[in-house]
N, CA and C atoms as an extended XYZ file, in Angstrom:
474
Properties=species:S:1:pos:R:3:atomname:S:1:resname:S:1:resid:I:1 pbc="F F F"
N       127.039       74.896      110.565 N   UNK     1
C       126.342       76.154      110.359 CA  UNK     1
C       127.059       77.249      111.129 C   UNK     1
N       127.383       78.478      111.059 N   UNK     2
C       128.015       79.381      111.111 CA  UNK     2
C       127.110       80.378      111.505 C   UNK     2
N       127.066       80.980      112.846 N   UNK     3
C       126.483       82.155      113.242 CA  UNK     3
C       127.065       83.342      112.523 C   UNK     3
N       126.105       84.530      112.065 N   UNK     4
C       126.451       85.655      111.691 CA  UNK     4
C       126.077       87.160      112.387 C   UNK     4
N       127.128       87.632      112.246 N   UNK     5
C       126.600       89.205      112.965 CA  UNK     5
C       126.020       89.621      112.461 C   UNK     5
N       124.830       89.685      113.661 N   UNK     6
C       123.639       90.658      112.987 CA  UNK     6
C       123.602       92.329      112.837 C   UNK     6
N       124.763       92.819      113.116 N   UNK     7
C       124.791       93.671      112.492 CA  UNK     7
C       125.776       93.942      111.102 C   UNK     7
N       126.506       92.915      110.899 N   UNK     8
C       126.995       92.691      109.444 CA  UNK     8
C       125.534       93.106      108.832 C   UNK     8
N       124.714       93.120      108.818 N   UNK     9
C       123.740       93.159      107.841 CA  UNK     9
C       122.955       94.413      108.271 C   UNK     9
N       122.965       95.390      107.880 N   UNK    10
C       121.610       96.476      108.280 CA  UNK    10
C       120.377       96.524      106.706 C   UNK    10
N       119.456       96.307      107.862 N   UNK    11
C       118.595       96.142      106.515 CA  UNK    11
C       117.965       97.824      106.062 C   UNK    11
N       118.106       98.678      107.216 N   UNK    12
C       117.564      100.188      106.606 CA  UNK    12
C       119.042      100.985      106.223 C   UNK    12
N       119.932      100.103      105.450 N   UNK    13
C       120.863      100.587      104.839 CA  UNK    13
C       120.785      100.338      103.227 C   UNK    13
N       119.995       99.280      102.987 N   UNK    14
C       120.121       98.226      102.019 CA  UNK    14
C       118.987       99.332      100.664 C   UNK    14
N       119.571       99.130       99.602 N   UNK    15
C       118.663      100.099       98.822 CA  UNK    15
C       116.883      100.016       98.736 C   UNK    15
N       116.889       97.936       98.759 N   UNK    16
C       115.708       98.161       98.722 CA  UNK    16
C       114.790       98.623       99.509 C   UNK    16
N       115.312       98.895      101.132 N   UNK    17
C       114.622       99.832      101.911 CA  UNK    17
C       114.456      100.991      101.899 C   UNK    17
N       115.383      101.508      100.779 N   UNK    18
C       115.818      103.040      100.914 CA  UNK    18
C       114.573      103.107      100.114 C   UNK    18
N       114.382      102.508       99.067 N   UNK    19
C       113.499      102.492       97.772 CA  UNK    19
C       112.591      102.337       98.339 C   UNK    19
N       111.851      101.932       99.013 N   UNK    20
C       110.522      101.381       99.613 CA  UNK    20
C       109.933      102.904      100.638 C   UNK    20
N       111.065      103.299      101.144 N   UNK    21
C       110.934      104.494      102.584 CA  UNK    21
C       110.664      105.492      101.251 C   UNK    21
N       111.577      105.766      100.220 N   UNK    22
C       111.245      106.780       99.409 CA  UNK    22
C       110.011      106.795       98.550 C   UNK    22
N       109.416      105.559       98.323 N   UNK    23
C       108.221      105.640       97.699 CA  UNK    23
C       107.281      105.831       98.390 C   UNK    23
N       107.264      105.623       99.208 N   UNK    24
C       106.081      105.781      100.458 CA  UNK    24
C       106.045      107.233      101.109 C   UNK    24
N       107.147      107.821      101.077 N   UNK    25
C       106.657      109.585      100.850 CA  UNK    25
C       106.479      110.308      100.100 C   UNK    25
N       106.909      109.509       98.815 N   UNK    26
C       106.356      109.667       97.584 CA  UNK    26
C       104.564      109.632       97.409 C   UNK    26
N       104.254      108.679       97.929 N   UNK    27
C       102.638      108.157       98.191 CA  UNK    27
C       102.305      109.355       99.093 C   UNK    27
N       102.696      109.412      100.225 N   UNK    28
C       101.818      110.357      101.667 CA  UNK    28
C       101.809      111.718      100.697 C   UNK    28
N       103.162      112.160       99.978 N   UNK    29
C       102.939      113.693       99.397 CA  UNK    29
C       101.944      113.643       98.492 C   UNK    29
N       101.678      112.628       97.427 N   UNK    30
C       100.540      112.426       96.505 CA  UNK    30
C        99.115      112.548       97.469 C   UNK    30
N        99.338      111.810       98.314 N   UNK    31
C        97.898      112.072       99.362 CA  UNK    31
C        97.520      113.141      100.112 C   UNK    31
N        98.776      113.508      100.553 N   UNK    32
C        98.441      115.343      100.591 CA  UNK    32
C        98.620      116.319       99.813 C   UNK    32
N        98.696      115.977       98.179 N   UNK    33
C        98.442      117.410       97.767 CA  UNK    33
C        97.332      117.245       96.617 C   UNK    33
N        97.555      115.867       95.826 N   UNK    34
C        96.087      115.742       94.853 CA  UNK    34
C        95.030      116.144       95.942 C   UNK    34
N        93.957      116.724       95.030 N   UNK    35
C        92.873      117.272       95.640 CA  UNK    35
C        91.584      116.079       95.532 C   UNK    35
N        91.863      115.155       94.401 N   UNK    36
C        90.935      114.139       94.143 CA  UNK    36
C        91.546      113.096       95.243 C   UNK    36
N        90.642      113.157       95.942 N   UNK    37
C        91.054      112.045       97.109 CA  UNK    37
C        90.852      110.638       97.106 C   UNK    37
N        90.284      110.668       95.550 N   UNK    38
C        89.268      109.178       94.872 CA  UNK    38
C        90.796      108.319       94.652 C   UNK    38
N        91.220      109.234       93.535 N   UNK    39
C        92.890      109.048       92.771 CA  UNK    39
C        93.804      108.791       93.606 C   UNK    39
N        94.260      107.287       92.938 N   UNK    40
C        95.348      106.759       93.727 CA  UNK    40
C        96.267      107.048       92.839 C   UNK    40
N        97.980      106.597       92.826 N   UNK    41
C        98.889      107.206       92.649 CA  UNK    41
C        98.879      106.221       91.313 C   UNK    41
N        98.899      104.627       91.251 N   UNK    42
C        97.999      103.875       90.146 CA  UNK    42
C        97.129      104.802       89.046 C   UNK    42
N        96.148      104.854       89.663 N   UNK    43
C        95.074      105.272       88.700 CA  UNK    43
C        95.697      106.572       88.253 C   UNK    43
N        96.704      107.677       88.269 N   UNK    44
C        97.100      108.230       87.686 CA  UNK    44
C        98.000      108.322       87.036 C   UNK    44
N        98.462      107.088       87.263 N   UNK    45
C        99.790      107.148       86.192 CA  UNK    45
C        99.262      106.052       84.816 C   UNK    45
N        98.424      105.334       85.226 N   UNK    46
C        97.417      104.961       84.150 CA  UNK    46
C        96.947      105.878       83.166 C   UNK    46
N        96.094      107.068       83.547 N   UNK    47
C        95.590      107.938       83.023 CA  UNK    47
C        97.044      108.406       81.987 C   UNK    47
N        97.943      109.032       83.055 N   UNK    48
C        99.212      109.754       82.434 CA  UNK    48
C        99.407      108.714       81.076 C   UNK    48
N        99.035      107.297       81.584 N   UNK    49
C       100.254      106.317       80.223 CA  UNK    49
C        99.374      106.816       78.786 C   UNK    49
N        97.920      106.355       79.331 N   UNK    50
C        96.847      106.265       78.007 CA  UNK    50
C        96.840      107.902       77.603 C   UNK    50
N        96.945      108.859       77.897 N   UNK    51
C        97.029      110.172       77.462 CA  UNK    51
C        98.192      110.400       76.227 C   UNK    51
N        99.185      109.274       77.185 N   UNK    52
C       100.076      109.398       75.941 CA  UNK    52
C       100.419      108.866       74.799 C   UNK    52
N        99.485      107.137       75.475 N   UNK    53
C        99.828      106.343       74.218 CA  UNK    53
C        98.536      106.114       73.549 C   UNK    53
N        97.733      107.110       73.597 N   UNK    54
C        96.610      106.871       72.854 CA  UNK    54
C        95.774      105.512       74.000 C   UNK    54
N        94.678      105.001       73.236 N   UNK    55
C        93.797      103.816       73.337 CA  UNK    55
C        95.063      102.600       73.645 C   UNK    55
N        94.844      101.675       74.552 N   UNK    56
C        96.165      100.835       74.377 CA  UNK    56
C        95.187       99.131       75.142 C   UNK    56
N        95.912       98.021       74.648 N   UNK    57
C        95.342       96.663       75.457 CA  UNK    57
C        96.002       97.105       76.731 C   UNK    57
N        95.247       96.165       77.580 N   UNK    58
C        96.087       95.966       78.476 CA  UNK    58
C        97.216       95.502       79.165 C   UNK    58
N        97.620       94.490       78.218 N   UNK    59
C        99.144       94.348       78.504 CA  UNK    59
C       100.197       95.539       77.893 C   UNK    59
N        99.438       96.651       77.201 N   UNK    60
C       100.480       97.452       76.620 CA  UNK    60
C       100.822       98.722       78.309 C   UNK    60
N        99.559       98.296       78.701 N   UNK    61
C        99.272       99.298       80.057 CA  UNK    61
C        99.858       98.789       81.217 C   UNK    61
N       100.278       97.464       81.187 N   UNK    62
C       101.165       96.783       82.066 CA  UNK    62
C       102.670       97.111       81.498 C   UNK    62
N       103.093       97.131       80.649 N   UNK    63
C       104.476       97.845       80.171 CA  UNK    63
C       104.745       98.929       80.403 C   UNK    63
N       103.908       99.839       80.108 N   UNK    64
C       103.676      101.335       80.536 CA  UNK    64
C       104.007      101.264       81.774 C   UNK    64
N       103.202      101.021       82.669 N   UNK    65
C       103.303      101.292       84.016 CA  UNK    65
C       103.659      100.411       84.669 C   UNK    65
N       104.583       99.513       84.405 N   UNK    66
C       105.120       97.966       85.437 CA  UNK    66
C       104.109       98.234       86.372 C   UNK    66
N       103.173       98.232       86.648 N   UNK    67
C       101.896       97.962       87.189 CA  UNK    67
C       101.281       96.448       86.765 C   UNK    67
N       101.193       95.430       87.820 N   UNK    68
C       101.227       93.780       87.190 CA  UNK    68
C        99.682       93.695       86.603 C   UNK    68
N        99.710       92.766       86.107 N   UNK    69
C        98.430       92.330       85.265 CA  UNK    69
C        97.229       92.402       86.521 C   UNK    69
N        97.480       91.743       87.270 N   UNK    70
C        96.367       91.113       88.369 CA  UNK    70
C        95.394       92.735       89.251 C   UNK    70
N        96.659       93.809       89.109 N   UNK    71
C        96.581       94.924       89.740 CA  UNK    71
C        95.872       96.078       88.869 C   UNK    71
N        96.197       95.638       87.519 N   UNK    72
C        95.981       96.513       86.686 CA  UNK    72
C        94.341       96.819       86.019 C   UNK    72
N        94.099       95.138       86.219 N   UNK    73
C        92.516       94.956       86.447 CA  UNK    73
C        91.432       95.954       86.872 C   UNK    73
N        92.027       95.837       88.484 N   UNK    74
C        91.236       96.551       89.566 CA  UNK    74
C        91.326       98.495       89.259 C   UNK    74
N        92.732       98.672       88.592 N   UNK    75
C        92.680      100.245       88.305 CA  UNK    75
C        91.902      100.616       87.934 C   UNK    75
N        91.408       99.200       86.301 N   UNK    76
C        91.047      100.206       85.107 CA  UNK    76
C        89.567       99.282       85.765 C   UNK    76
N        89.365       98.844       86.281 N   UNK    77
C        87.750       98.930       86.462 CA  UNK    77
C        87.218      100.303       87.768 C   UNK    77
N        88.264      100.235       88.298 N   UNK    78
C        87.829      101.969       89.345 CA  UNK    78
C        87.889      103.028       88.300 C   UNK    78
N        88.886      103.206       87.629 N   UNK    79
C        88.268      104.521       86.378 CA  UNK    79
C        87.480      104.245       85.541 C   UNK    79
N        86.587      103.029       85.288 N   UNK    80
C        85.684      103.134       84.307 CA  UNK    80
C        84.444      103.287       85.398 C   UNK    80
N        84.145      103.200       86.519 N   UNK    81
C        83.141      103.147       87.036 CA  UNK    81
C        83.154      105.000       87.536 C   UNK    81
N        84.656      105.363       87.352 N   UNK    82
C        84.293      106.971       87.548 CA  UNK    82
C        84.180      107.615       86.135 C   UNK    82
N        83.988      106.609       84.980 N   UNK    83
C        84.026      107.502       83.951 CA  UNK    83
C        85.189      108.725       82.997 C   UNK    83
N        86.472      107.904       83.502 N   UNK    84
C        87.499      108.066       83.518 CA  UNK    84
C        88.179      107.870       82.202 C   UNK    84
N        87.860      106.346       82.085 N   UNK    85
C        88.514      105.666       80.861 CA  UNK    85
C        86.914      104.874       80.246 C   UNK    85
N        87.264      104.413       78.875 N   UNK    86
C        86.324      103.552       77.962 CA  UNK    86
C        87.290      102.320       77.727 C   UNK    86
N        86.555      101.426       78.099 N   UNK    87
C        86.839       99.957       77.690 CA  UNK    87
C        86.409       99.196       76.593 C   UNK    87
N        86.635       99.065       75.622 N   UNK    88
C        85.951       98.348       74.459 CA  UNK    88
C        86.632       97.709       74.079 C   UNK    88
N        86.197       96.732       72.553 N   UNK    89
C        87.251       95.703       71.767 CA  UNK    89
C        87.695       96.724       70.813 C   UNK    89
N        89.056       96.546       70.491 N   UNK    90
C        89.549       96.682       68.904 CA  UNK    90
C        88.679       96.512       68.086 C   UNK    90
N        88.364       97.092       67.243 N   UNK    91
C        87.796       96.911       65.681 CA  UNK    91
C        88.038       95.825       65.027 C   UNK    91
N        89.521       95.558       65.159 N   UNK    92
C        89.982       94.999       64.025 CA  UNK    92
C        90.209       93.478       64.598 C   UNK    92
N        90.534       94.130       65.710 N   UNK    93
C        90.642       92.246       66.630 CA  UNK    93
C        89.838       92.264       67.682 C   UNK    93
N        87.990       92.008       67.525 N   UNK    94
C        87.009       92.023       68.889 CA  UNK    94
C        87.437       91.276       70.299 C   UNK    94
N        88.809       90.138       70.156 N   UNK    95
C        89.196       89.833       71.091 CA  UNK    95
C        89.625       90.233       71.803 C   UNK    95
N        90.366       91.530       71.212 N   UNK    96
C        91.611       92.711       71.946 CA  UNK    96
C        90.852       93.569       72.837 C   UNK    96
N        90.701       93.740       73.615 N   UNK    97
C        90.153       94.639       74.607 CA  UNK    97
C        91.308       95.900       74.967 C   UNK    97
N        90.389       97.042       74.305 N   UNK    98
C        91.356       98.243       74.425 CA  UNK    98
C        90.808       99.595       75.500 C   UNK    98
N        91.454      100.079       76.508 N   UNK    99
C        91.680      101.018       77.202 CA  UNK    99
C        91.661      102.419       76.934 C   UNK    99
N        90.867      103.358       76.834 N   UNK   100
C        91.292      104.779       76.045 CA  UNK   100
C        90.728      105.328       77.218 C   UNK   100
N        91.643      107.066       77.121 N   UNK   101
C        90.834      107.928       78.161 CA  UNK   101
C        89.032      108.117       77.762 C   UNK   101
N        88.879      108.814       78.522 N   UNK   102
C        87.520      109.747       78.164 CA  UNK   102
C        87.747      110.870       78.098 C   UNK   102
N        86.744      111.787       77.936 N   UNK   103
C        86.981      113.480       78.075 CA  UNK   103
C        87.565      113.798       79.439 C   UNK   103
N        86.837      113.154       80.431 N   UNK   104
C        86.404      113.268       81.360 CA  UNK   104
C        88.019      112.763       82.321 C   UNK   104
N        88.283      111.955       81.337 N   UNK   105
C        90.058      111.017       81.973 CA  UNK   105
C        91.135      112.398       81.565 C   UNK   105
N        90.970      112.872       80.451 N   UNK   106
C        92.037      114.033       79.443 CA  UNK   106
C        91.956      114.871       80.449 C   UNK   106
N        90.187      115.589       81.134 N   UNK   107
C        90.728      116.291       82.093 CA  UNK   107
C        91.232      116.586       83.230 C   UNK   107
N        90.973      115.378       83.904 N   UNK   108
C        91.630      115.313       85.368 CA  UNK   108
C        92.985      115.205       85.267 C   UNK   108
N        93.527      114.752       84.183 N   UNK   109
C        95.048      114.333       83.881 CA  UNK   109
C        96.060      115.877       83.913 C   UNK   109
N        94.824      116.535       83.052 N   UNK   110
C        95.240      118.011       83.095 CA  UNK   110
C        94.721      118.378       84.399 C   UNK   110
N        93.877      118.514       84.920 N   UNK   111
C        93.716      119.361       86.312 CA  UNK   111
C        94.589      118.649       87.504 C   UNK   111
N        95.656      117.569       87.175 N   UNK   112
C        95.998      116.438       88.450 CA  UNK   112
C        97.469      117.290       88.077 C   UNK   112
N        97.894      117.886       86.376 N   UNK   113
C        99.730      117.788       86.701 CA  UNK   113
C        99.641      118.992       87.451 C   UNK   113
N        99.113      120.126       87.970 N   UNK   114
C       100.396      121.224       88.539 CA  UNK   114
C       100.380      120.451       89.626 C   UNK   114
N        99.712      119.704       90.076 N   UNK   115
C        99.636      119.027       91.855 CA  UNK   115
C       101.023      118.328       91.577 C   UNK   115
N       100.927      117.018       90.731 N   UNK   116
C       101.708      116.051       90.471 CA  UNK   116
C       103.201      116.640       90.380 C   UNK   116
N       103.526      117.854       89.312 N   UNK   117
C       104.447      118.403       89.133 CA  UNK   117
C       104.804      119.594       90.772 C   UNK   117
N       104.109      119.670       91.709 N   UNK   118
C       104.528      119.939       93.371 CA  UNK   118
C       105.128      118.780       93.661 C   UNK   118
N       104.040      117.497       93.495 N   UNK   119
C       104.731      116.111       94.712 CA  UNK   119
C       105.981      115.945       94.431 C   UNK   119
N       106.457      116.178       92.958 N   UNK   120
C       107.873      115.667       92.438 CA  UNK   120
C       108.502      116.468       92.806 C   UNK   120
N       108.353      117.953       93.175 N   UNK   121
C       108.982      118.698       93.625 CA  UNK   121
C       109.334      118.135       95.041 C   UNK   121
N       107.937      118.019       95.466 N   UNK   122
C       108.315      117.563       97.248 CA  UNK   122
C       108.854      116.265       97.850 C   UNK   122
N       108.742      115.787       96.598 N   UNK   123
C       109.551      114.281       96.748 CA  UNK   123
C       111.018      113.967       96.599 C   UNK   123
N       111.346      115.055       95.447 N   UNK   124
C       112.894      115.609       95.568 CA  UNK   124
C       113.862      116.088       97.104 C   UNK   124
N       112.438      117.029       97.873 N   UNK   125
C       112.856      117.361       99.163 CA  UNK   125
C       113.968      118.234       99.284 C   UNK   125
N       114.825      118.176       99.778 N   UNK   126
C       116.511      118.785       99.918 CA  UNK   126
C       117.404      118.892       99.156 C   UNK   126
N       117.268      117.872       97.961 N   UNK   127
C       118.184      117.512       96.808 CA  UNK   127
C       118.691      119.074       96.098 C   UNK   127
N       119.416      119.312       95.700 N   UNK   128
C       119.784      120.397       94.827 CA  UNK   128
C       119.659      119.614       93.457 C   UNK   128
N       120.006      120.824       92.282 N   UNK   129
C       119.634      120.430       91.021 CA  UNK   129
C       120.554      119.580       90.346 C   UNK   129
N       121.459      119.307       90.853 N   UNK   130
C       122.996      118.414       90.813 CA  UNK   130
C       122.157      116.652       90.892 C   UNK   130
N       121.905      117.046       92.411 N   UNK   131
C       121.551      115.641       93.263 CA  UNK   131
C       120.146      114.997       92.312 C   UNK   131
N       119.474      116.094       91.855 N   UNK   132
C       118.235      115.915       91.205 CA  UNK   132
C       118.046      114.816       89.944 C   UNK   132
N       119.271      115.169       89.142 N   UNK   133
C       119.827      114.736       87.706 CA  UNK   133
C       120.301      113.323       88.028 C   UNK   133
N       121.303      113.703       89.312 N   UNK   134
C       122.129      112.116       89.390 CA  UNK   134
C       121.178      111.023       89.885 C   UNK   134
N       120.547      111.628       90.449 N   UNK   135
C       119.335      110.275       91.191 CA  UNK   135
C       118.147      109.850       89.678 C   UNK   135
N       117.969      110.565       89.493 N   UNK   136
C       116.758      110.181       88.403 CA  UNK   136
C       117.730      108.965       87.051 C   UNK   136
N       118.915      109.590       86.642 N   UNK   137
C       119.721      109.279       86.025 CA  UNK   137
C       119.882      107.247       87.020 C   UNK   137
N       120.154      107.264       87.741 N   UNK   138
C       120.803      106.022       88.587 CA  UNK   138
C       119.611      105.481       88.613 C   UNK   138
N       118.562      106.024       88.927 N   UNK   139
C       116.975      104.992       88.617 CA  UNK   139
C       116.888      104.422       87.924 C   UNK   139
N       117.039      105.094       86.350 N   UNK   140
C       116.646      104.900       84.995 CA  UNK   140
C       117.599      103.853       84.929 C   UNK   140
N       118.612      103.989       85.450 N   UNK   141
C       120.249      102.850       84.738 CA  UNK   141
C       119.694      101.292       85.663 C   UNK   141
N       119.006      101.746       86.948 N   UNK   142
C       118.862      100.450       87.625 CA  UNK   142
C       117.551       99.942       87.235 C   UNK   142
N       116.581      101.072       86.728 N   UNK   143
C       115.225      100.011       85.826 CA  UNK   143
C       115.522       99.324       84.935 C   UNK   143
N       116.214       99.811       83.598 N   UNK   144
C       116.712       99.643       82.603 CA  UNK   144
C       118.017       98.187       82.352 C   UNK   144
N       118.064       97.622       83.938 N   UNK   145
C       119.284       96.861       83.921 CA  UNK   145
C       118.774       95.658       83.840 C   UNK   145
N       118.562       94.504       83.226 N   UNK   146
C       117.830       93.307       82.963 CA  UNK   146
C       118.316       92.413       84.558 C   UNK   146
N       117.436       91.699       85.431 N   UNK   147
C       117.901       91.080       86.495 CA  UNK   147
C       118.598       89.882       86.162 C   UNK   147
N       118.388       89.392       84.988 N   UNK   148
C       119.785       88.798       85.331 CA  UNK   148
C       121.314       88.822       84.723 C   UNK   148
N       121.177       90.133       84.425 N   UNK   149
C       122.281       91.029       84.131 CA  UNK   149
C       122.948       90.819       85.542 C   UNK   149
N       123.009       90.698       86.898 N   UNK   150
C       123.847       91.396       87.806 CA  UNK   150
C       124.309       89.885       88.140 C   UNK   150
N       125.793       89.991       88.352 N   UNK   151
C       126.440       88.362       89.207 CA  UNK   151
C       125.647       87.629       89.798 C   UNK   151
N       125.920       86.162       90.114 N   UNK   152
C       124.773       85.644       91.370 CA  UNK   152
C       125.197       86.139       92.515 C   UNK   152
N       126.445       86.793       92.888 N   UNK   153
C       126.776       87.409       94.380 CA  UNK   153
C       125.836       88.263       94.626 C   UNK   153
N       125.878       88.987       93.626 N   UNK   154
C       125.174       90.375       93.716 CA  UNK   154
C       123.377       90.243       93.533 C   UNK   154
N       122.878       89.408       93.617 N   UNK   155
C       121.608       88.939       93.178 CA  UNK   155
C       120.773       89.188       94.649 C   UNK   155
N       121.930       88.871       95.420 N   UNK   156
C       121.023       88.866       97.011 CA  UNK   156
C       121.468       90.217       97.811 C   UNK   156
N       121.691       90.849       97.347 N   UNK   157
C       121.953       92.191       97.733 CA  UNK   157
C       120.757       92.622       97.917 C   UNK   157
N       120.067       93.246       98.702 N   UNK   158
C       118.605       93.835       99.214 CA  UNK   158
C       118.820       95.262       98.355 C   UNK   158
């Protein structure tokens, strides 16, 4: 067995820390500027998905929002108990259990973006409109990249 330098390795160098530190001021700015203090950063991007995709099951709401099944539960039962969203079966398939806003979901969605459209501002931070493009751009390429698309070297890369 082979001792290694522990500083060969920095772990608040490693992206997935970078990713983790950036979402999490991502979160604190959502918590200081939505005014609904009920609304978690979840329950609105829920709202955001079903606004757009119409009425949807819930595994279509787990695609939407890589938000996991087990998690996604607990969202959509906190917005139905605020009257947020309607839960019912499909028509056509009573097994299908489908997700739609309410009036009441359409408007907070609208009264939540100029906030939402600040946090992204404030979550950007320092970036210029250059830095703005290339980062969103490098997200999309690293969501979009199937995991086991990358080498096995590269698999344990943090």
């Amino acid at each position: 067995m082979t001792e290694t330098d522990p500083a060969a390795y920095d772990f608040s160098a490693q992206v997935g820390h970078l990713l983790r530190r950036a979402y999490q001021r991502h979160t604190a700015l959502f918590q200081q500027f939505i005014p609904d203090s009920q609304l978690t950063v979840a329950q609105f991007v829920v709202l955001c998905a079903l606004r757009d995709q119409g009425g949807s099951s819930m595994s279509d709401i787990v695609k939407a929002t890589v938000i996991d099944q087990a998690t996604i539960r607990g969202v959509i039962d906190r917005l139905k108990v605020r009257k947020l969203v309607h839960v019912g079966h499909d028509p056509s398939d009573r097994r299908k259990v489908v997700v739609a806003l309410t009036d009441e979901g359409a408007d907070m969605v609208r009264q939540m973006e100029p906030f939402a459209q600040t946090i992204t501002e404030q979550t950007f931070g320092p970036l210029n409109p250059a830095e703005r493009v290339a980062l969103v751009y490098l997200l999309r390429r690293m969501c979009e990249a199937e995991i086991g698309d990358a080498p096995a070297a590269d698999r344990s890369a943090n």
